[in-house]
C-alpha positions, 0 to 999 in steps of 0.5 A: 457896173460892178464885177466880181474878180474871184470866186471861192469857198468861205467857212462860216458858222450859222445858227440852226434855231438851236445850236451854232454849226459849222458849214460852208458857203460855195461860189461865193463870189468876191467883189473888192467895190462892196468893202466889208459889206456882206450880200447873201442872194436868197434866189440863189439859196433857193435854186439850192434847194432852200425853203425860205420863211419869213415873218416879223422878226426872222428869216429861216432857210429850211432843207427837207424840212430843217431849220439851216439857218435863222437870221 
């Protein structure tokens, strides 16, 4: 089993489609084992209140039907 041993915030920049903005990812929870790997749960984006859209070649977290984040 792997455990987390914090919980915080992280500022982070993301990529709306159009533009760079600045946002804030909350209970991020840290978890030393994963090194430098990053992990992001589209289930919890989705309790959230986020949209998620997928095709072949993108992945786009949409709020009241706005583009959040393009990965």
């Amino acid at each position: 089993m792997i455990y987390a041993v914090g919980i915080g915030t992280i500022d982070v920049e993301v990529f709306n489609g159009k533009q760079w903005i600045a946002s804030v990812l909350n209970d991020v929870l840290y978890v030393p084992e994963f090194g430098s790997s990053c992990l992001f749960s589209l289930g919890a984006a989705a309790a959230c209140g986020y949209k998620i859209m997928m095709d072949n070649f993108n992945i786009r977290l949409m709020m009241n039907n706005r583009t959040e984040l393009v990965g």
